[in-house]
C-alpha positions in Angstrom: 91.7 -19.3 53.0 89.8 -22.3 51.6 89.3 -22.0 48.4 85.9 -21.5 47.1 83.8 -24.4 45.3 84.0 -23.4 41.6 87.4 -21.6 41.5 88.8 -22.5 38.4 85.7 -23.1 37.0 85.1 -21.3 33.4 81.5 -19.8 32.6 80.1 -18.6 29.2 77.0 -16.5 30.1 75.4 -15.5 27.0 72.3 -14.3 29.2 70.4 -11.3 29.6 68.1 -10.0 32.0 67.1 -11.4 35.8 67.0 -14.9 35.3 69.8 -16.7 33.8 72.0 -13.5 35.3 71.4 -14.3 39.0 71.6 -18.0 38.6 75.4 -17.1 37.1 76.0 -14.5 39.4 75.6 -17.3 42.3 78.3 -19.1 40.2 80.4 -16.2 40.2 79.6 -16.1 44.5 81.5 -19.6 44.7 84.2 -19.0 43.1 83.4 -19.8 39.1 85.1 -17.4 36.4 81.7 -15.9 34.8 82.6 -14.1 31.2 79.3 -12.2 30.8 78.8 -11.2 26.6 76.9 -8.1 26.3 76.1 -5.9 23.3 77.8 -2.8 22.5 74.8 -0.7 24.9 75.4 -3.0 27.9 72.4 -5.8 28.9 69.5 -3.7 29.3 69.2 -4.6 33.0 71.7 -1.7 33.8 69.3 0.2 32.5 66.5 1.9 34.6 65.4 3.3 38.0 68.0 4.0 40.4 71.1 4.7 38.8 74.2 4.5 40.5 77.6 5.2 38.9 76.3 3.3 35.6 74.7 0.9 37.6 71.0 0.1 39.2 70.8 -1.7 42.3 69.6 -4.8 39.8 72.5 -5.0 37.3 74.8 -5.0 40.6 73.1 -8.2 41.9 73.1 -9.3 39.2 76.5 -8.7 37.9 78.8 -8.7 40.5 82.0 -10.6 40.7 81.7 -11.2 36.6 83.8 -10.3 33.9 82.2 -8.8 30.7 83.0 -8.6 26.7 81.1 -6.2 24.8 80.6 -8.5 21.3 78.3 -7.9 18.4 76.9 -11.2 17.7 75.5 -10.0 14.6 78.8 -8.9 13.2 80.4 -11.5 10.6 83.1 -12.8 13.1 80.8 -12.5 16.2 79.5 -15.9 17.0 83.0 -17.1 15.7 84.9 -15.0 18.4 82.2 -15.9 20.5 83.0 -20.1 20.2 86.2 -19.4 20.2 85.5 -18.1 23.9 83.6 -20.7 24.8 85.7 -23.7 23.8 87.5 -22.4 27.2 84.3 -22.5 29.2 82.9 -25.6 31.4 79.2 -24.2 31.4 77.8 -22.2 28.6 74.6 -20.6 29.8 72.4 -18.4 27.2 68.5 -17.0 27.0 68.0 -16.7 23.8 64.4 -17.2 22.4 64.4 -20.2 21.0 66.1 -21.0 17.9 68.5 -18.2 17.8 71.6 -20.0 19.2 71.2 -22.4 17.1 71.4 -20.0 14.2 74.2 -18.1 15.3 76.3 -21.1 15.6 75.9 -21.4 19.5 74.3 -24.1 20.5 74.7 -27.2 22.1 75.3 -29.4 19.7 77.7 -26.8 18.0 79.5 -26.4 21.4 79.7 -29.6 22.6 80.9 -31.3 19.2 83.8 -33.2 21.1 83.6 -32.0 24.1 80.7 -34.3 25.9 81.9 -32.7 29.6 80.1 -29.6 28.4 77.8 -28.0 30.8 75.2 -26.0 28.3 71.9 -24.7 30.0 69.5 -22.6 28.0 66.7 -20.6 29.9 63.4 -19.2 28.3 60.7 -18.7 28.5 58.4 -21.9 27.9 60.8 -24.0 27.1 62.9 -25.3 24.0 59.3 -26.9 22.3 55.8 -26.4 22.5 53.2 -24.0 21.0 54.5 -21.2 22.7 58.0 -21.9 23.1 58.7 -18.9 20.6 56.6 -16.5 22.2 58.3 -13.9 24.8 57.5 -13.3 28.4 59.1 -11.5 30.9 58.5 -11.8 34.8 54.4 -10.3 35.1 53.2 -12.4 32.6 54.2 -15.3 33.8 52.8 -14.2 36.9 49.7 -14.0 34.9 50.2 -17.2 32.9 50.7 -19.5 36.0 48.8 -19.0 37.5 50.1 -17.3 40.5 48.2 -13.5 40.3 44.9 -15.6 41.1 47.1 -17.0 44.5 47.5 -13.8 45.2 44.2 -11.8 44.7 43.5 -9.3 47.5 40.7 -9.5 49.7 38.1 -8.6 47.0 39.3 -11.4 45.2 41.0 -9.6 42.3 43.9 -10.9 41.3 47.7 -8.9 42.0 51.2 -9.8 40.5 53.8 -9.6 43.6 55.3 -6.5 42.3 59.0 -4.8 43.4 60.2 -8.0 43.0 60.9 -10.1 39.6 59.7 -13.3 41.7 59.0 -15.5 38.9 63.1 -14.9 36.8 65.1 -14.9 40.6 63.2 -18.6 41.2 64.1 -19.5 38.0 67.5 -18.6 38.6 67.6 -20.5 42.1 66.7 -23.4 40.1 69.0 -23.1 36.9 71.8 -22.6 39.8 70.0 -25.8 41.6 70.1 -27.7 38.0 74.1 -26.9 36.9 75.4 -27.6 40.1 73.9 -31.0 39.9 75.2 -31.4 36.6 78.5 -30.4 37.9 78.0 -33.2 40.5 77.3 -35.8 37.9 80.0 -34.8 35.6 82.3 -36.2 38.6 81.1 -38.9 38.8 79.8 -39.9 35.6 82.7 -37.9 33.4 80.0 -36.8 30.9 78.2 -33.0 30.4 74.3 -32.2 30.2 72.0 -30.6 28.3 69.5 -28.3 30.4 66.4 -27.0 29.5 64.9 -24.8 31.9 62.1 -22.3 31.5 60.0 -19.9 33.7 57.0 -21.6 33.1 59.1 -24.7 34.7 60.1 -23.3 37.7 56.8 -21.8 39.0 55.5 -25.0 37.8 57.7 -26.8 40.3 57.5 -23.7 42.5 53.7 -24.0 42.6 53.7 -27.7 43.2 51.1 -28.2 46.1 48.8 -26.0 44.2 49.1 -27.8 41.0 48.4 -31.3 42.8 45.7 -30.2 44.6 44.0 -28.7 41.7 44.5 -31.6 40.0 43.3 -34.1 42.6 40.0 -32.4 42.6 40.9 -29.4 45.7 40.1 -26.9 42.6 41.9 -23.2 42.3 40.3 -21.7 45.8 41.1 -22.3 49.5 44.7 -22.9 51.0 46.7 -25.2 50.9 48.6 -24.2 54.5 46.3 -22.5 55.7 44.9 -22.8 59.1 43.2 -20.4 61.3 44.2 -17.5 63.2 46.8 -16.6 60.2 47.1 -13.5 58.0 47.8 -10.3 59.0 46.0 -7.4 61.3 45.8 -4.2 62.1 46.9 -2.9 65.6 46.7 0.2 67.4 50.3 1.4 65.4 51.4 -1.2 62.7 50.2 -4.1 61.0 50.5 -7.2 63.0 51.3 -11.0 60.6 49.9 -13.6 63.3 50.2 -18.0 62.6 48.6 -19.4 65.9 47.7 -22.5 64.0 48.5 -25.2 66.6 45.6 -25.7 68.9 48.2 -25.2 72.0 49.4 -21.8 70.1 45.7 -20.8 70.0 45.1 -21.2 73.6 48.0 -19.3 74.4 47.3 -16.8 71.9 43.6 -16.0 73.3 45.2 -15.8 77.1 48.1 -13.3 75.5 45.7 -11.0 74.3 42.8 -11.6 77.0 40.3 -13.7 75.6 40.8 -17.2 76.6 36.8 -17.2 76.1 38.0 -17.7 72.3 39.3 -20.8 72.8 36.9 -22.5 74.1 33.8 -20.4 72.1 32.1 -23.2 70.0 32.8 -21.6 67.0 36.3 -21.7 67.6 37.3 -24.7 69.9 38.5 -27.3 66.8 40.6 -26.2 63.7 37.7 -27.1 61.6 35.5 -24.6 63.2 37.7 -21.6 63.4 38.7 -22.9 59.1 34.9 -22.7 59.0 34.6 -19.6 60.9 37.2 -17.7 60.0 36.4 -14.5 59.5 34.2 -14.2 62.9 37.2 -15.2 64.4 39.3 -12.7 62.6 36.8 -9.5 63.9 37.2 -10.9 67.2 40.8 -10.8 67.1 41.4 -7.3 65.2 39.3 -5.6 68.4 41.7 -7.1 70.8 45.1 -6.0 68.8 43.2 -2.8 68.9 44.5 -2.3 72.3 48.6 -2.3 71.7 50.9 -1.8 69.0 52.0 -4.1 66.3 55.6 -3.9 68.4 54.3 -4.9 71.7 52.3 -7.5 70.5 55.4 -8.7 68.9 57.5 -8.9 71.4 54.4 -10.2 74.1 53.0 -12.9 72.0 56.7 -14.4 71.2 57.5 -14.5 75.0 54.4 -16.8 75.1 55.2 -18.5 72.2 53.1 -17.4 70.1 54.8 -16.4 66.2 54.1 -13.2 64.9 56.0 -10.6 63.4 55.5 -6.8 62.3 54.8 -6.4 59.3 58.5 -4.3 58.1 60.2 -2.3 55.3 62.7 -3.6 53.6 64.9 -0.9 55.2 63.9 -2.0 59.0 64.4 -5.6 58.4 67.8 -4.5 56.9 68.6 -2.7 59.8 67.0 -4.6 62.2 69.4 -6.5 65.2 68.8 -9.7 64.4 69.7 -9.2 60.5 72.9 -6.9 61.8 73.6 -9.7 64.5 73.8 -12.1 61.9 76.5 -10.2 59.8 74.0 -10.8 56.6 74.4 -7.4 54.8 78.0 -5.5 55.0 79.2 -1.8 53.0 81.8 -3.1 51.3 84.0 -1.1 49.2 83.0 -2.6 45.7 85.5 -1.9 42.1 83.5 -0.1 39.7 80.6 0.9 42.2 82.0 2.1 44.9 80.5 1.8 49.7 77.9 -0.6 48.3 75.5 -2.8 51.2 75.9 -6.5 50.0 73.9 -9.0 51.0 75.7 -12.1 52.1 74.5 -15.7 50.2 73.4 -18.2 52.4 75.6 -20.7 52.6 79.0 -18.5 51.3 81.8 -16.3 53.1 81.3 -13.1 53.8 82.1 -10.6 50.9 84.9 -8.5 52.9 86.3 -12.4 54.1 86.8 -13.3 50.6 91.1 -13.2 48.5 89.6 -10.8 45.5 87.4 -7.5 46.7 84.0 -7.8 44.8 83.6 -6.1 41.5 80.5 -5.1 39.1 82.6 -4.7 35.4 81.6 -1.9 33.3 80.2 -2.7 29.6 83.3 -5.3 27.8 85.8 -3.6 30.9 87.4 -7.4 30.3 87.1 -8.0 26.5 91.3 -7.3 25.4 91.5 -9.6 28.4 89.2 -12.4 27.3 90.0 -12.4 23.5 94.0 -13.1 24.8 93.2 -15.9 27.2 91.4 -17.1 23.9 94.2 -17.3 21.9 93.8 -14.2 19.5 97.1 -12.1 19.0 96.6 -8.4 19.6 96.4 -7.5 16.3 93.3 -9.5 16.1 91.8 -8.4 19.0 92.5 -4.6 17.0 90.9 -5.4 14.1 87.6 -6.8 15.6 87.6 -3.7 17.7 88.3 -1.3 14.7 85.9 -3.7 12.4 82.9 -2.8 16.0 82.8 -7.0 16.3 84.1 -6.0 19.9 83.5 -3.2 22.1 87.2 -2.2 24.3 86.0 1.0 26.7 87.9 3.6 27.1 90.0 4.3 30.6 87.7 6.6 31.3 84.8 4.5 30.9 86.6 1.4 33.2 87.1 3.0 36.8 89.1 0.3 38.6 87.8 1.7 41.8 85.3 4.3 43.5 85.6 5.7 46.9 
């Protein structure tokens, strides 16, 4: 088998949390060797709804194919045992508020004293400087601070945070992942590390780009950017229909699909202006005509005419539906430590059951004797920290090595 980008690749993730977390659990996904530090209770993302064999369906994602070392960073010799693990490491990777790495010693300039091919990202909140750089934020406020609940109001015009989904850390993650493996890219060619800075007030900056230009270019906070009209979503006789007929050629086949090709030539609607201007006449119009057949048939009608539109699905029927089972995207594979566990396959990567190594999701410090070794301390060491509670080592009990 080919091997995979980053093998051999070392990672220091001193992250907690959604953000940083997936953005090194995509590292781990090509291959990279991801030490994950937790404290002594495990990151508190394996903590909450949906527990599954000490796990939620969160800290899986977020955790899988890492190895982890319970440390105390507070204890005497933790950030000490903790550079000591790092000097090892080609990224470091942390999400501390900040401030705090530098006071425990971890830092970039600590870490990278003579070593200048040292990858060392930091993620926060709003960034290393600024007025609120110290403050802390977790994914719904940002929401609220970019910017983003006001994109989303409902129809009443009150504004809604995209809930079920931590929208604003898993982008940032995307574009931490985006940012190292550019770095990693430049450290070829250039033989010298970086420095990154990224926060989540960044990356729904960048994320909300055409927003931010056209409010700032006078197009104020209202009105959409890719909007054109028919396109939202409507109710049918059985389901809720999403509909984009934006093209004026789509439109005309759209009003002959659902039998009223008198739409597209109605005054009100014949240019993209008027039916932008006229929206919701138009809109009425249509919702009595999907009156007449389910969300399904119109589906499957209005794409044979070439028309997109989609029902609107649960996230268990677009998991099981045959074009997501066609394309081989989620598999139950047997996973250490978790046990039949659906994965989702990452665009771009093999197939979890195609891989050498079966995935894994590692119990609190289930690799800290390990760790400490390949750093250098002798097994009396690694004792001591563990009697001294600098380092957690679980039990056998508490490390299942597999679950059927």
């Amino acid at each position: 088998m080919t091997p995979l980008p980053l093998q051999g690749l070392r990672v220091f993730d001193l992250s907690q949390g959604v953000a940083a977390p997936y953005c090194t659990m995509l590292l781990a996904a090509q291959g990279a060797d991801v030490i994950k530090v937790e404290p002594f209770e495990g990151d508190w993302i394996r903590s909450g709804r949906n527990q599954y064999r000490g796990h939620t369906a969160a800290s899986i994602t977020v955790n899988l194919g890492k190895r982890s070392i319970a440390l105390d960073l507070k204890h005497p010799e933790g950030p000490e045992t903790a550079r000591r693990i790092a000097a090892g490491c080609d990224i470091v990777i942390e999400s501390f508020r900040p401030g705090v790495a530098a006071r425990l010693g971890l830092d970039d300039a600590k870490l990278r004293a003579g070593r200048p091919g040292l990858i060392y990202a930091s993620v926060s909140g709003f960034g290393q400087e600024g007025p609120l750089s110290r403050r802390g934020v977790v994914d719904q406020i940002m929401q609220a601070f970019c910017g983003w609940m006001t994109l989303n109001a409902d129809a009443a015009g009150r504004p809604q945070r995209t809930r079920n989904v931590v929208l604003a850390d898993q982008i940032t993650g995307l574009y931490t992942h985006q940012a190292i493996s550019g770095a990693l890219i430049g450290k070829l060619r250039h033989g010298a590390g970086a420095r990154l800075d990224i926060s989540l007030m960044g990356a729904m900056a960048a994320f909300l780009a055409p927003r931010l230009i056209a409010a700032g270019t006078g197009g104020g906070e209202a009105g959409q950017v890719y909007f054109a009209a028919p396109t939202g979503e409507y109710p049918t006789r059985a389901g809720v229909l999403m509909l984009a007929a934006r093209k004026p050629a789509e439109f005309q086949r759209f009003c002959e699909a659902i039998g009223r090709p008198d739409l597209s030539v109605d005054e009100r609607f014949a240019t993209q202006e008027a039916r932008n201007r006229c929206s919701a006449e138009l809109d009425r119009e249509i919702s009595l005509s999907l009156s007449a057949r389910t969300a399904d048939e119109w589906e499957a009608l209005l794409n044979e005419r070439g028309v997109m539109a989609s029902v609107v699905r649960g996230v268990g029927q677009f998991m099981a539906s045959e074009q997501m089972q066609s394309a081989g995207l989620v598999e139950t594979v047997d996973v250490a430590g978790v046990g039949e566990c659906p994965l989702v396959r990452l665009p771009g990567a093999p197939a979890w059951s195609a891989r050498d190594q079966a995935p894994a999701v590692p119990a609190i410090g289930q690799h800290g004797g390990d760790i400490l070794r390949e750093a250098g301390l002798a097994e009396r060491d690694i004792q001591r920290l563990a009697a001294g509670r600098c380092v957690r080592l679980p039990t056998t009990e508490e490390v299942p090595s597999h679950v059927s």
